[in-house]
C-alpha positions, 0 to 999 in steps of 0.5 A: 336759688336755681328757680331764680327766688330772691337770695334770702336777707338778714333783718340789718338788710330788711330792717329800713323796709319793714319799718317803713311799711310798719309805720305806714300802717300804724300812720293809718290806724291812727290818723297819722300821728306817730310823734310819740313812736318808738322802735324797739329793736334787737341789736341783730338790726344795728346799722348807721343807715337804719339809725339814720333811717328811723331820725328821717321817718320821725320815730324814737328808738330804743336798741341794744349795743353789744357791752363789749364794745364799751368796756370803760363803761362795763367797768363802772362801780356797781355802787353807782347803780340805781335799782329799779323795779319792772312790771313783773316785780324783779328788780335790776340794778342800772346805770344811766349815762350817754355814749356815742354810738352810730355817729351820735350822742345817745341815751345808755342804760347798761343794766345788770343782774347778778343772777345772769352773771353767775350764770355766766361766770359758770359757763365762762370758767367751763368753757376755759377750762375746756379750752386750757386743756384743748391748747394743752394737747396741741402739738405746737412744734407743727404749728406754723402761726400759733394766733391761728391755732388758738383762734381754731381750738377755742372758737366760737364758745370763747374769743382767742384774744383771752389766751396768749401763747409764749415761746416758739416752736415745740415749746409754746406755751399757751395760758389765759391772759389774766388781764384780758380775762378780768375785762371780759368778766366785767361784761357778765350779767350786763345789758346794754340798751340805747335811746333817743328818748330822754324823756323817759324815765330809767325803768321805762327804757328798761321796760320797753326794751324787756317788753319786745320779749312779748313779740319773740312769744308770737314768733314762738307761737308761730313756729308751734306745730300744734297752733299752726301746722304749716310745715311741710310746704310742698310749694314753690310759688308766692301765690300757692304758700300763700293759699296754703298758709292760709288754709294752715 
């Protein structure tokens, strides 16, 4: 910024160091023993280095990895699931296996609920149909790289490698690539959580993944105006944010 603060960082960037003092803390409320901690993160965090990081602090991780970059693994029968049953009473379906990831072996649970999935297969069918009929209104004779211009007219809602485009010049043809597609269903209404704890049973990965939700809460009531008024902040040093946080 032009009164010299730190640039802002994304949480990959802060991760290694929140950890650190977070694990310092909880080494002091309990004396030092964090054999049995385990991180639980969002894959907003997913780096080799933090991965790396938690092995050297001596902490478990649970995390999740994007399905899309599994495919073989979404595309395993639904009938070799097990349903299990979480705390709040609602039952999923998963399937618990091993995959490398981030330069190692580790535990995978890909889960899936079929009310998510019809959720998403609604959304999916019109968002492409949006896009079909966008594409169908483009002059295609002035366009010079047709890969572009789908990339352009589809993004963000849908990922240009589902529509392929055939022919040149005016008389390109753009239509959804069939195969493509049935790929990019097969990720619909799955999640896919990974671990070093191979101790725990299938529900409480699941669980203890889920179970980070309770902290997205807090973050929540944070942000409340009505819990916390600290907007706005008419300050612009540390120590002063700090003062007003605090009468806040």
């Amino acid at each position: 910024g032009g009164r010299g603060e730190p640039l802002p960082q994304n949480d990959v960037t802060m991760f290694p160091t929140a950890i650190s003092r977070t694990i310092e803390r909880v080494k002091e409320l309990s004396g030092g023993h964090i054999e049995d901690l385990t991180v639980v993160f969002d894959k907003g965090n997913n780096s080799e280095d933090n991965i790396r990081a938690l092995t050297r602090e001596g902490v478990h991780f649970i995390g999740s990895l994007a399905p899309r970059h599994y495919p073989g693994l979404c595309s395993t029968q639904l009938s070799r699931y097990e349903k299990i049953t979480l705390e709040n009473g609602k039952q999923v379906l998963a399937f618990d296996t091993k995959v490398k990831a981030f330069d190692r072996k580790v535990r995978a649970v890909i889960t899936y609920t079929e009310a998510s999935a019809r959720k998403q297969q609604r959304t999916f069918e019109k968002n492409l149909g949006a896009a079909l009929a966008a594409l169908s209104q483009v002059c295609w004779g002035k366009v010079k790289d047709p890969v572009v211009k789908i990339r352009e007219v589809v993004n963000p809602k849908l990922p240009a490698y589902l529509f392929k485009a055939e022919g040149s010049g005016a008389d390109v043809k753009v239509t959804a690539d069939q195969h493509e597609v049935r790929i990019y269903k097969k990720r619909f209404g799955k999640n896919l959580i990974f671990t070093d704890r191979f101790d725990l049973s299938t529900t409480e990965v699941v669980q203890a993944y889920r179970d980070r939700n309770e902290v997205e809460n807090l973050f929540a009531e944070m942000n409340d105006p009505h819990a916390c008024p600290l907007r706005p902040v008419r300050h612009w040093t540390d120590q002063k944010i700090v003062i007003h946080a605090f009468i806040c």
